[in-house]
PDB file of N, CA, C and O in Angstrom:
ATOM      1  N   UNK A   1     -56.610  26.729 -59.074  1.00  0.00           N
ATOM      2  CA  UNK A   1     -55.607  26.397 -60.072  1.00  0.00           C
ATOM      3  C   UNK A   1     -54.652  25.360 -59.483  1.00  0.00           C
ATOM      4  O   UNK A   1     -54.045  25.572 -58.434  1.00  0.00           O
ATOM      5  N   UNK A   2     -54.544  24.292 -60.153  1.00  0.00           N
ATOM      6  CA  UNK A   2     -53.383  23.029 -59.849  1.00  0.00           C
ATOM      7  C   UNK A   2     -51.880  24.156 -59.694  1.00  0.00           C
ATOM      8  O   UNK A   2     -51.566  25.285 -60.070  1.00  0.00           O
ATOM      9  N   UNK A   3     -51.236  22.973 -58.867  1.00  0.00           N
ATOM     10  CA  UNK A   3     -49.710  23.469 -58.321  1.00  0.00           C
ATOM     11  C   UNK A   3     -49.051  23.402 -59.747  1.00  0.00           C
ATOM     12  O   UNK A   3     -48.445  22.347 -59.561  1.00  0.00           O
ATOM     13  N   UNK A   4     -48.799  23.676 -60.742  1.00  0.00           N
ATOM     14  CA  UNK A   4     -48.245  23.451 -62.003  1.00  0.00           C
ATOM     15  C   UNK A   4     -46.637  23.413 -61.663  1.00  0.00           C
ATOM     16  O   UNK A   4     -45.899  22.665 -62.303  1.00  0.00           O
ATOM     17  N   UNK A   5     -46.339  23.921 -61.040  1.00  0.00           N
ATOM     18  CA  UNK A   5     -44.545  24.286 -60.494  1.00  0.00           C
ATOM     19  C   UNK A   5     -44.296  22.729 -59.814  1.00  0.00           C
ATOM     20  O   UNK A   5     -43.171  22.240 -59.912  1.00  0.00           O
ATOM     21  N   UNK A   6     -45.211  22.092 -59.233  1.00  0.00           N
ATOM     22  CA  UNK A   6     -44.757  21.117 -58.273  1.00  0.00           C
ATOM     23  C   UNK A   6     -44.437  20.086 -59.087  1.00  0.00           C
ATOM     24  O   UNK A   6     -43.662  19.197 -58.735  1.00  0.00           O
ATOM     25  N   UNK A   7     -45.202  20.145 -60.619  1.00  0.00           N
ATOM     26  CA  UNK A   7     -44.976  18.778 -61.400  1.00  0.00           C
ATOM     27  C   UNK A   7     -43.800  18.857 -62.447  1.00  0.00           C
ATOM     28  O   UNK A   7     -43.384  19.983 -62.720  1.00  0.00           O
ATOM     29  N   UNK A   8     -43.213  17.735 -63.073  1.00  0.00           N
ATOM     30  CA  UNK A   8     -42.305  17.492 -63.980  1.00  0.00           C
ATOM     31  C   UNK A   8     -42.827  18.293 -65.628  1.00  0.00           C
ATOM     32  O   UNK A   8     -43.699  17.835 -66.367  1.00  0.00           O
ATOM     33  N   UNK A   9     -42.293  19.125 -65.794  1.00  0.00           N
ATOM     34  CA  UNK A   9     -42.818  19.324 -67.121  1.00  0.00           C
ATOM     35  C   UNK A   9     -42.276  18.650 -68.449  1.00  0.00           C
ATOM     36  O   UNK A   9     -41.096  18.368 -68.657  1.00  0.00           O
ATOM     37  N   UNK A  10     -43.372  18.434 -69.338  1.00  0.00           N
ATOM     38  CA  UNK A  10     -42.933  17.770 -70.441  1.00  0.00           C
ATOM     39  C   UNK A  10     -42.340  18.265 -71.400  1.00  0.00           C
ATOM     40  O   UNK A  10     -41.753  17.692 -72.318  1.00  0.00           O
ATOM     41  N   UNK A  11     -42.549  19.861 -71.111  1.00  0.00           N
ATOM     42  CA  UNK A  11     -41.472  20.221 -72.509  1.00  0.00           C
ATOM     43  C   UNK A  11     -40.901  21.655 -71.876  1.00  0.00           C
ATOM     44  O   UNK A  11     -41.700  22.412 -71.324  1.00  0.00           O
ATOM     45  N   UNK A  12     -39.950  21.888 -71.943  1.00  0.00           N
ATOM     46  CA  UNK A  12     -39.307  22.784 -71.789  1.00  0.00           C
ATOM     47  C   UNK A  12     -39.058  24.272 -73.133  1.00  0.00           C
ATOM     48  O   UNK A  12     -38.459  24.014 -74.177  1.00  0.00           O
ATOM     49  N   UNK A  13     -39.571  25.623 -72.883  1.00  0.00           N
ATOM     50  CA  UNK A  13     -39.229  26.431 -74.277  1.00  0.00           C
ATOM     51  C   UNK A  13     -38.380  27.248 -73.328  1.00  0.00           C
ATOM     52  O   UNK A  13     -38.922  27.694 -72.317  1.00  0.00           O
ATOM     53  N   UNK A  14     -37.059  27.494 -73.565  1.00  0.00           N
ATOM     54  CA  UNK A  14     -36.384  28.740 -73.327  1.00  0.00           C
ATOM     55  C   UNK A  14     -36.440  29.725 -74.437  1.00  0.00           C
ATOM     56  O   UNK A  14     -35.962  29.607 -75.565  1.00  0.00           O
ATOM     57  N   UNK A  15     -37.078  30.675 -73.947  1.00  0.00           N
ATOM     58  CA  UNK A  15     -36.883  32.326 -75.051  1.00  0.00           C
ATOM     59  C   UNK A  15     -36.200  33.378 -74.235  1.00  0.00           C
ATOM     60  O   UNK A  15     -36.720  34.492 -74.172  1.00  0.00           O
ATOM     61  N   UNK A  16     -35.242  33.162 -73.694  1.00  0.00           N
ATOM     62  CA  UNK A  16     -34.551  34.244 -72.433  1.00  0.00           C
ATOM     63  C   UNK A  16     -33.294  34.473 -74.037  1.00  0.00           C
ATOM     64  O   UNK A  16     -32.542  33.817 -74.759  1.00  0.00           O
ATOM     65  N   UNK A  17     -33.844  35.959 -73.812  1.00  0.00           N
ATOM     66  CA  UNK A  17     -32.938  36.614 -74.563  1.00  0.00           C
ATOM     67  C   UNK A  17     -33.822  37.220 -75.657  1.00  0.00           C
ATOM     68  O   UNK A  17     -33.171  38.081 -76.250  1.00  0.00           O
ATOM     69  N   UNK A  18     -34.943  37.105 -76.100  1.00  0.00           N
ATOM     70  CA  UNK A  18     -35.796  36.767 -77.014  1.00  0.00           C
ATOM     71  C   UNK A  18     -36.873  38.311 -76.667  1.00  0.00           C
ATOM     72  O   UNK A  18     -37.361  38.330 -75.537  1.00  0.00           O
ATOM     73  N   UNK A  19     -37.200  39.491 -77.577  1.00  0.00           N
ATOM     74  CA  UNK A  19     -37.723  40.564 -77.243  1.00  0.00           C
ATOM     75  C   UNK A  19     -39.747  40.001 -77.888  1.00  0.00           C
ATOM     76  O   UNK A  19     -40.100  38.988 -78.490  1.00  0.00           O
ATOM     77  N   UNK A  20     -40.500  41.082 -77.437  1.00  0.00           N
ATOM     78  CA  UNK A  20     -41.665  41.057 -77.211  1.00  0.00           C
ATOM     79  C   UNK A  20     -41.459  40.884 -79.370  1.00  0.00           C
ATOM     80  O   UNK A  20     -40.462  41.306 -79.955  1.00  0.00           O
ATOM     81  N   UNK A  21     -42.742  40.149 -80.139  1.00  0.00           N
ATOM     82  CA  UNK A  21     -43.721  39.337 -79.960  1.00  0.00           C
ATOM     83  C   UNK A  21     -42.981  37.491 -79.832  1.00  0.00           C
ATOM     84  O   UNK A  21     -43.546  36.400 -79.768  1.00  0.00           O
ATOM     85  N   UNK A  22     -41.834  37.803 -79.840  1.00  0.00           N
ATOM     86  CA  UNK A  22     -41.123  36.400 -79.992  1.00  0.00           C
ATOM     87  C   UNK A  22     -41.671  35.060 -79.157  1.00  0.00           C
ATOM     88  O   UNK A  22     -42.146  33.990 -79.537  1.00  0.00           O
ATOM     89  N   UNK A  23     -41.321  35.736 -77.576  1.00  0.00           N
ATOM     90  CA  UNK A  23     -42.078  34.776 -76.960  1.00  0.00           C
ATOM     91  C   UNK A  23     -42.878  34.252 -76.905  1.00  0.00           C
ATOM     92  O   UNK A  23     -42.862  33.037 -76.706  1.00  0.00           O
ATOM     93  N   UNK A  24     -44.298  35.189 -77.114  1.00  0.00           N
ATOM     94  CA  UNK A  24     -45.669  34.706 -77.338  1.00  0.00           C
ATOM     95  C   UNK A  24     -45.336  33.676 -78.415  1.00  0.00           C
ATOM     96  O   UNK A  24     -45.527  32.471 -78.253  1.00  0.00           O
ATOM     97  N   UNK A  25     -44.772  34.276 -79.642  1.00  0.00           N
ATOM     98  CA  UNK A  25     -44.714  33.452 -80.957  1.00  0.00           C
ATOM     99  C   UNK A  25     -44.758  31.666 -80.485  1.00  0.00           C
ATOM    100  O   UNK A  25     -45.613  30.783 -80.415  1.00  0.00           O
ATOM    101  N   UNK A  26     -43.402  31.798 -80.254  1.00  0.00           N
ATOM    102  CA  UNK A  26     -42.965  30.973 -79.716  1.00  0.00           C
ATOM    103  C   UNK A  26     -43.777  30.469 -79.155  1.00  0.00           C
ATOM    104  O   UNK A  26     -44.469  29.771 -79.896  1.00  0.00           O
ATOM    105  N   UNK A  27     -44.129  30.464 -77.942  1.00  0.00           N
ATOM    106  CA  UNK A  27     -45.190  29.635 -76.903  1.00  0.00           C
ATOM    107  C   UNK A  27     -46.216  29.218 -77.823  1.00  0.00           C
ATOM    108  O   UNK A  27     -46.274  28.003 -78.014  1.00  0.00           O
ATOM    109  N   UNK A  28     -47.019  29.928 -78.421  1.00  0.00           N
ATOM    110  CA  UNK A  28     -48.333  29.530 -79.351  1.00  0.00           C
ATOM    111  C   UNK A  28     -47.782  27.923 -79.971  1.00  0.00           C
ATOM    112  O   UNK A  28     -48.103  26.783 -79.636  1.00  0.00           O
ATOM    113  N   UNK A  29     -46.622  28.548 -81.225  1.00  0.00           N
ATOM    114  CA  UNK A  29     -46.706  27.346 -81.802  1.00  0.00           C
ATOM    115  C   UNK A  29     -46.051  26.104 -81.118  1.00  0.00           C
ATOM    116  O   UNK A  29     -46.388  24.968 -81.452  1.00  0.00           O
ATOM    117  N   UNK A  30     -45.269  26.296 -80.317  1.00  0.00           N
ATOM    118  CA  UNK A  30     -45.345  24.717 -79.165  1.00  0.00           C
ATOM    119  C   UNK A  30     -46.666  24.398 -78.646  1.00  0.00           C
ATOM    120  O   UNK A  30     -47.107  23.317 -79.036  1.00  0.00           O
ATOM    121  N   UNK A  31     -47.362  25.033 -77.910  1.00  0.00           N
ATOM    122  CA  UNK A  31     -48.497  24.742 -77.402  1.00  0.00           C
ATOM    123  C   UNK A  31     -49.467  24.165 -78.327  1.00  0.00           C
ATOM    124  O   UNK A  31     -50.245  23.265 -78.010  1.00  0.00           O
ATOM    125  N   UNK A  32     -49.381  24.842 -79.765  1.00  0.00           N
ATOM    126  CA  UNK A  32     -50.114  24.019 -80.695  1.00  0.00           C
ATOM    127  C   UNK A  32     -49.873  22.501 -80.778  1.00  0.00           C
ATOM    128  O   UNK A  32     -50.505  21.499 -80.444  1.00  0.00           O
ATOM    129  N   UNK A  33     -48.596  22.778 -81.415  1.00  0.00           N
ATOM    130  CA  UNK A  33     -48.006  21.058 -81.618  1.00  0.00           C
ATOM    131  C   UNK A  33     -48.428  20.010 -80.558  1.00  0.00           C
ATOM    132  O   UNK A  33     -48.906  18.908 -80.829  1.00  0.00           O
ATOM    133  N   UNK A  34     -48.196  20.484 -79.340  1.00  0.00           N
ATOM    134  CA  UNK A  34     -48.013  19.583 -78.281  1.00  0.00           C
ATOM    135  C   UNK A  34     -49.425  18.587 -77.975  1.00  0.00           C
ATOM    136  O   UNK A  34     -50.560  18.978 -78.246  1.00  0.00           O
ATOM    137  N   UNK A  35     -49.167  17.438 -77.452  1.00  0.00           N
ATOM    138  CA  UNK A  35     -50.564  16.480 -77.184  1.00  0.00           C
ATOM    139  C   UNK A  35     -51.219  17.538 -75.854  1.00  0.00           C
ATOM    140  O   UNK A  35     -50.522  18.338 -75.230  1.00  0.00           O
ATOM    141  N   UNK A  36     -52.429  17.349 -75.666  1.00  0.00           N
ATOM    142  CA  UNK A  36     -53.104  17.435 -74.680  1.00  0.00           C
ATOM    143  C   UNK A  36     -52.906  17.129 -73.714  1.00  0.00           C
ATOM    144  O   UNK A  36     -52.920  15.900 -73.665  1.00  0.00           O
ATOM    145  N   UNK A  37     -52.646  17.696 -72.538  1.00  0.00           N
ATOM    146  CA  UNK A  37     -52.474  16.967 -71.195  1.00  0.00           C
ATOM    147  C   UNK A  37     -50.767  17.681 -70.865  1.00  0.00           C
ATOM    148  O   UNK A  37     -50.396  17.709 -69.692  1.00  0.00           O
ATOM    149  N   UNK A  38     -49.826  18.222 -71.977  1.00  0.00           N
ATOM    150  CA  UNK A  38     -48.660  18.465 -72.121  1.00  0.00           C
ATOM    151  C   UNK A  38     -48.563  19.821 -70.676  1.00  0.00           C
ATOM    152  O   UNK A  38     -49.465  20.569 -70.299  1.00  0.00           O
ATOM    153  N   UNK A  39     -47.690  19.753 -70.362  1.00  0.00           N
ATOM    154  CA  UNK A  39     -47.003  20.702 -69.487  1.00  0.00           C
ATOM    155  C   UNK A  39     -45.725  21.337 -69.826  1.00  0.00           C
ATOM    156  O   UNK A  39     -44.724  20.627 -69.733  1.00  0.00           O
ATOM    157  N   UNK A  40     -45.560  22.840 -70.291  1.00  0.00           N
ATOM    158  CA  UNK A  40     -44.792  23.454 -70.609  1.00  0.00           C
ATOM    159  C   UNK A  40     -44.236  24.012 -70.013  1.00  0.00           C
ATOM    160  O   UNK A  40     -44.898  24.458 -69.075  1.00  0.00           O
ATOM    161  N   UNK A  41     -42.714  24.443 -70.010  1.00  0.00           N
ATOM    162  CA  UNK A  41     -42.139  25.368 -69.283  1.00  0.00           C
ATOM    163  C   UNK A  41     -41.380  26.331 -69.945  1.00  0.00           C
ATOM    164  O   UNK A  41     -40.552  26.200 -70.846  1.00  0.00           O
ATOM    165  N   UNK A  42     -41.813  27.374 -69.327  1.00  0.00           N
ATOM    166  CA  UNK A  42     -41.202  28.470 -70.584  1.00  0.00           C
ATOM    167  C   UNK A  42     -40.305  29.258 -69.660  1.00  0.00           C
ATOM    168  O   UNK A  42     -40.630  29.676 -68.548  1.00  0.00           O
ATOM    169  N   UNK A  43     -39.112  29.412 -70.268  1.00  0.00           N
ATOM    170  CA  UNK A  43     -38.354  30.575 -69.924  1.00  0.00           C
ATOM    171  C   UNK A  43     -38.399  32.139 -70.380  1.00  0.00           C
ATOM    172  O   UNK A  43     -38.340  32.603 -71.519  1.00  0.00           O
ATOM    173  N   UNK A  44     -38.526  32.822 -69.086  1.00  0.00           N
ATOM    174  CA  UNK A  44     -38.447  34.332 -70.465  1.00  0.00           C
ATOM    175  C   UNK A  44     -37.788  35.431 -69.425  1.00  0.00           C
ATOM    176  O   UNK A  44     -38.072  35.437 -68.227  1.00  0.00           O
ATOM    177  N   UNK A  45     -37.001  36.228 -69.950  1.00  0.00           N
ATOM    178  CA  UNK A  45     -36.887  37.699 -69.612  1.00  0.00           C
ATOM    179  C   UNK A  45     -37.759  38.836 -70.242  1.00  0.00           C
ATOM    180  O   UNK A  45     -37.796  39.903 -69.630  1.00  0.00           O
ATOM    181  N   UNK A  46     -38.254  38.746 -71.059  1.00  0.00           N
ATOM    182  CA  UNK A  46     -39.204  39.926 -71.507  1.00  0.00           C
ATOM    183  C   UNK A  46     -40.351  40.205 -70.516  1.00  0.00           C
ATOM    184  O   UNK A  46     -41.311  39.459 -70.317  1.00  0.00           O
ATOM    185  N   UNK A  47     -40.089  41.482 -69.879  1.00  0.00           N
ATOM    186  CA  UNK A  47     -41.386  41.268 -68.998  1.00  0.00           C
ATOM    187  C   UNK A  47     -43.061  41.527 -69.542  1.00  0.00           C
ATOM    188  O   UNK A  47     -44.204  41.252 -69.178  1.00  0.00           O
ATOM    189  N   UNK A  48     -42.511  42.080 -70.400  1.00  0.00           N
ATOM    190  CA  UNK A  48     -44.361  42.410 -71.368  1.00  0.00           C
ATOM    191  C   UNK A  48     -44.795  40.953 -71.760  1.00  0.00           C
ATOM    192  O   UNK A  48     -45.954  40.577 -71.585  1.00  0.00           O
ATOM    193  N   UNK A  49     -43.970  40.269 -72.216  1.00  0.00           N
ATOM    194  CA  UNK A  49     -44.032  38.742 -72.430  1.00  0.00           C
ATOM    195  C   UNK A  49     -44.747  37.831 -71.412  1.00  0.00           C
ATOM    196  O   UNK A  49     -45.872  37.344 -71.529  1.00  0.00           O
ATOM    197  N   UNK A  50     -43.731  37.672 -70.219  1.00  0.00           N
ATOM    198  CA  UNK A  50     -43.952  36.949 -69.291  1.00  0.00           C
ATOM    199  C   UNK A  50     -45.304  37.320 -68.538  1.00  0.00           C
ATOM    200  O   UNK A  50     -46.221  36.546 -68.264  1.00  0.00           O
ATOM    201  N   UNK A  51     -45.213  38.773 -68.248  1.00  0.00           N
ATOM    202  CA  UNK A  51     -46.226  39.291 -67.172  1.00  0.00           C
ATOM    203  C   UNK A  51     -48.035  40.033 -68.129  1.00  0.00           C
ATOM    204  O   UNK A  51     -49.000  40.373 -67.445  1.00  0.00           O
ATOM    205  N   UNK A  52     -48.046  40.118 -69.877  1.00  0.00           N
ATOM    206  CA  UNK A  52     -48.950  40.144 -70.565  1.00  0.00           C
ATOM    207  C   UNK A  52     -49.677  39.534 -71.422  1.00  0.00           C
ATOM    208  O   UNK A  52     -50.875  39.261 -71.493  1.00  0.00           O
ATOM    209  N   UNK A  53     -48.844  39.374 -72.016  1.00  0.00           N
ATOM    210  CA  UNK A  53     -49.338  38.732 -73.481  1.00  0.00           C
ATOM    211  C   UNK A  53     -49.348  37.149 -73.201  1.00  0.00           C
ATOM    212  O   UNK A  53     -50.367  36.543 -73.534  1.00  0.00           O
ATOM    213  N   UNK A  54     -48.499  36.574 -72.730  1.00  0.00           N
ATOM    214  CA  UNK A  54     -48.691  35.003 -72.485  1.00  0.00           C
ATOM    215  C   UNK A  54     -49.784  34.877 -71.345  1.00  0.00           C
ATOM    216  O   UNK A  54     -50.729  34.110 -71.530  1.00  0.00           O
ATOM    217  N   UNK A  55     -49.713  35.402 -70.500  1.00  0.00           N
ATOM    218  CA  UNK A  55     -50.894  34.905 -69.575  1.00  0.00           C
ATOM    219  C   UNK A  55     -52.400  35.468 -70.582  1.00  0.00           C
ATOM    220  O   UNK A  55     -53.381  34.730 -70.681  1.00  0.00           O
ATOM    221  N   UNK A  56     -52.367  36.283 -70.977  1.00  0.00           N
ATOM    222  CA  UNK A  56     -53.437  36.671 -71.726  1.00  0.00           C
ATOM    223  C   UNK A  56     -54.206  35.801 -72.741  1.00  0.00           C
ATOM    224  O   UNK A  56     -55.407  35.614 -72.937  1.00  0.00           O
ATOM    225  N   UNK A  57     -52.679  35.174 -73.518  1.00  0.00           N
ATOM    226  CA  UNK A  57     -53.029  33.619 -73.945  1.00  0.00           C
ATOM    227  C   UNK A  57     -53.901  33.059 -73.672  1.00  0.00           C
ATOM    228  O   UNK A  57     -55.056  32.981 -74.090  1.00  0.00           O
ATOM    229  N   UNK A  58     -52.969  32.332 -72.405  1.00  0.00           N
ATOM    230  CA  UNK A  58     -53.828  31.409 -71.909  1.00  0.00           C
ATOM    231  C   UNK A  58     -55.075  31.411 -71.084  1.00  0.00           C
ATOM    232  O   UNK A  58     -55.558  30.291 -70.919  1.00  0.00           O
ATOM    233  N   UNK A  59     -55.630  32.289 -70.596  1.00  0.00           N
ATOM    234  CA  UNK A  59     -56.938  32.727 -70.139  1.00  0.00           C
ATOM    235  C   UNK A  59     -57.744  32.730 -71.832  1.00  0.00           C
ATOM    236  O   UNK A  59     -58.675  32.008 -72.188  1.00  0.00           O
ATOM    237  N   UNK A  60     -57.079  33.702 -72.581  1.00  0.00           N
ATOM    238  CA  UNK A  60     -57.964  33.313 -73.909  1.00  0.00           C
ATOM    239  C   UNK A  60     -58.103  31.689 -74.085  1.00  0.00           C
ATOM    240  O   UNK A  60     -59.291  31.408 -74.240  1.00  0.00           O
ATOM    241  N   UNK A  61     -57.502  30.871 -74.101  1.00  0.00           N
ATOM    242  CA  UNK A  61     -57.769  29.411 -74.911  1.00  0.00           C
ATOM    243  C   UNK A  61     -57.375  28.384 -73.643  1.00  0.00           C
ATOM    244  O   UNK A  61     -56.824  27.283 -73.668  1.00  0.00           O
ATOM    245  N   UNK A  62     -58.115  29.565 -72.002  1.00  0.00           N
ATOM    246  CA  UNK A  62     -58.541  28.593 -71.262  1.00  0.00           C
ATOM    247  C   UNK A  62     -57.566  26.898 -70.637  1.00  0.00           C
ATOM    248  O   UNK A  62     -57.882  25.843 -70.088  1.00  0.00           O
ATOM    249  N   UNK A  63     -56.207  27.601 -71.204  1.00  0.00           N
ATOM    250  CA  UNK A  63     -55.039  26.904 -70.339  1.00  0.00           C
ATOM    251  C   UNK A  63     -54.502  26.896 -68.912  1.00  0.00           C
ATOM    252  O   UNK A  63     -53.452  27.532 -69.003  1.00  0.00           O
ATOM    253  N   UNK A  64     -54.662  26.499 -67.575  1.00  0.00           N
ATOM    254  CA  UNK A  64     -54.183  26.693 -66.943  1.00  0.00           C
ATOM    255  C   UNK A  64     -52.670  27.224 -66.867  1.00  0.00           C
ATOM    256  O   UNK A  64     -51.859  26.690 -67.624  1.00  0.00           O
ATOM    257  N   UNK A  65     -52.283  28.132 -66.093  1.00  0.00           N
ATOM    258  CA  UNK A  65     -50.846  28.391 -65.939  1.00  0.00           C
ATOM    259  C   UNK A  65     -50.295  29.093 -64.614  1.00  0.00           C
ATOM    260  O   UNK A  65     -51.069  29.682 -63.859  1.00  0.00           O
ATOM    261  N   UNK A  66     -49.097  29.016 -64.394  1.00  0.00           N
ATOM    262  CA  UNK A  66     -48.446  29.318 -62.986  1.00  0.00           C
ATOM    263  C   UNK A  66     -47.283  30.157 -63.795  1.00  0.00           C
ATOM    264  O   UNK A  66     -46.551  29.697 -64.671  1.00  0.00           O
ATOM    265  N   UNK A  67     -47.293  31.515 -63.280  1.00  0.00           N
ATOM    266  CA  UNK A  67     -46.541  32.433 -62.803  1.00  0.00           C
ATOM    267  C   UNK A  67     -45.506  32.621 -61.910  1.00  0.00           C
ATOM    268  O   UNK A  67     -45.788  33.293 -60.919  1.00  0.00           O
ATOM    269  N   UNK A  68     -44.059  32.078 -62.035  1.00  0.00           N
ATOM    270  CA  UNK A  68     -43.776  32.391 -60.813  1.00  0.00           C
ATOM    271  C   UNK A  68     -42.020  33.485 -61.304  1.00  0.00           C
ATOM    272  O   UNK A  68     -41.183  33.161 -62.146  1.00  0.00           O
ATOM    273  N   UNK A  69     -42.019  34.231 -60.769  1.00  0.00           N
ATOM    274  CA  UNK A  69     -40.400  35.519 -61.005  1.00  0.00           C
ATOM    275  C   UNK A  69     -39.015  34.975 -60.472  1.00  0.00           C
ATOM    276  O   UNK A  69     -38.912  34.839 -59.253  1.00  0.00           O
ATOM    277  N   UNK A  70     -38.395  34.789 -60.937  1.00  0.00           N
ATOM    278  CA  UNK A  70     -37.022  34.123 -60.529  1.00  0.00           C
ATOM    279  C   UNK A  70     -36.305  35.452 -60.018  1.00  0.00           C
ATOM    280  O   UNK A  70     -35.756  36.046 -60.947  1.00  0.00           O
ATOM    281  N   UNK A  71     -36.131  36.256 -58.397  1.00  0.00           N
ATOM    282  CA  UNK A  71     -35.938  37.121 -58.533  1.00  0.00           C
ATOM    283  C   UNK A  71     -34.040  37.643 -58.972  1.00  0.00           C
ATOM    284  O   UNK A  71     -33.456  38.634 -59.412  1.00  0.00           O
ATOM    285  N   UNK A  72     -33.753  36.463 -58.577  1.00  0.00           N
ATOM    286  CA  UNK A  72     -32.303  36.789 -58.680  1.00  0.00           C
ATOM    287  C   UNK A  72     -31.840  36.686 -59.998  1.00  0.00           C
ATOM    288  O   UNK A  72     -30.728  37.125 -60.291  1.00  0.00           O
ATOM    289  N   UNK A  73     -32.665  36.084 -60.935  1.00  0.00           N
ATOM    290  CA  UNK A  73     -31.906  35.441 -61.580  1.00  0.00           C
ATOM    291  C   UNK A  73     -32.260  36.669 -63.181  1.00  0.00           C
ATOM    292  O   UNK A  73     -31.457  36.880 -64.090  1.00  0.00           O
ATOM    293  N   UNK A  74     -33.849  37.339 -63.033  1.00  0.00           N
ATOM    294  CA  UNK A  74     -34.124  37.897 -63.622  1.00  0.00           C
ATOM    295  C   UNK A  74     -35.283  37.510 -64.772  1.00  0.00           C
ATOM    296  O   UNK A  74     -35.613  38.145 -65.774  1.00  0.00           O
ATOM    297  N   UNK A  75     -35.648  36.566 -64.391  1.00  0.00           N
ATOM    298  CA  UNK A  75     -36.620  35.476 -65.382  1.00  0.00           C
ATOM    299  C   UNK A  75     -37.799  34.764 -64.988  1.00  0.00           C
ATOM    300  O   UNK A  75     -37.507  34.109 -63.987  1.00  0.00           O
ATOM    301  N   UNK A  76     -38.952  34.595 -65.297  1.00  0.00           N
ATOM    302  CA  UNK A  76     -39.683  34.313 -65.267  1.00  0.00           C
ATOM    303  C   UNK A  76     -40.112  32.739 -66.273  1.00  0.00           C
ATOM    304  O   UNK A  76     -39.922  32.539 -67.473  1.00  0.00           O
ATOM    305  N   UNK A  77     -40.918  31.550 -64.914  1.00  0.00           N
ATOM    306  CA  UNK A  77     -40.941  30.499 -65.574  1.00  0.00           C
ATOM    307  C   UNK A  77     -42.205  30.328 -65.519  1.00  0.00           C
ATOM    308  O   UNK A  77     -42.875  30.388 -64.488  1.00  0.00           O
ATOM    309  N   UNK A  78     -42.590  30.116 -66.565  1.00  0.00           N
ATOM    310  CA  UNK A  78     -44.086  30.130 -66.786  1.00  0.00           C
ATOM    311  C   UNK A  78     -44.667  28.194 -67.538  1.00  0.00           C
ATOM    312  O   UNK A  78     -44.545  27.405 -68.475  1.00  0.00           O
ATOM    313  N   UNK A  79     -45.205  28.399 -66.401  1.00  0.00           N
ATOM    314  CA  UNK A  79     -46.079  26.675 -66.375  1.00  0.00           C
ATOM    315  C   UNK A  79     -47.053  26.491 -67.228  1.00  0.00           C
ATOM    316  O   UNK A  79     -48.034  26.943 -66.638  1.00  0.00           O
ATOM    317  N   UNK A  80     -47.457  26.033 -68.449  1.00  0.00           N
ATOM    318  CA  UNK A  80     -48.894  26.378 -68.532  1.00  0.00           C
ATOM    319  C   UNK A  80     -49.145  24.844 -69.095  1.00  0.00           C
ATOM    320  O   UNK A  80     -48.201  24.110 -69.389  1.00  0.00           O
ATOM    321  N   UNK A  81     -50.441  24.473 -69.204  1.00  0.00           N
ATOM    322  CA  UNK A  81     -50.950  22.527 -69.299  1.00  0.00           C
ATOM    323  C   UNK A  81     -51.955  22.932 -70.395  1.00  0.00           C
ATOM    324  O   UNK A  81     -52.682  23.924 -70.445  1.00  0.00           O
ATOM    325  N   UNK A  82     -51.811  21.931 -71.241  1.00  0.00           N
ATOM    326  CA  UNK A  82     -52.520  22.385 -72.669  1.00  0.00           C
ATOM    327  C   UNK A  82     -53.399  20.982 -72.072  1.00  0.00           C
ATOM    328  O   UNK A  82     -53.068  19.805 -71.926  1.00  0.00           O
ATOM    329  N   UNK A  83     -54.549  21.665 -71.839  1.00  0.00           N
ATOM    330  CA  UNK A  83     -55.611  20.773 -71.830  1.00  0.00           C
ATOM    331  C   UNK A  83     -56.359  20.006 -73.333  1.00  0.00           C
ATOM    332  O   UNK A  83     -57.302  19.223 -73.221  1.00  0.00           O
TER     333      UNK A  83
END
């Protein structure tokens, strides 16, 4: 899997604050819209969000993505590249 964290992302979604199915919601329909090649960055506190259903996503429809826990901060930023 590419370093996804190391690069500039092209679009930024904050959903911090935002309870379980929101985020997913959310992520889907950006990821739709977005051109190919796009790099997202998602903000989230929901951990069913961050740590299930979005990575689940993207293994379904075969998006790369990076995982990484912000521990202090309480949030999780999730990378993912819409091929």
């Amino acid at each position: 899997m590419a370093d996804l964290k190391s690069q500039a992302p092209t679009q930024t979604l904050d959903v911090l604050g935002r309870v379980c199915p929101f985020p997913l919601v959310l992520t889907k329909k950006t990821i739709e819209k977005a051109e190919p090649g796009t790099l997202l960055k998602v903000l989230c506190d929901a951990p069913a969000s961050a740590e299930d259903t979005i990575p689940k996503y993207c293994e379904k429809n075969n998006y790369p993505y990076e995982l990484i826990k912000i521990e202090d901060k309480g949030y999780w930023e999730i990378y993912i590249k819409k091929s």
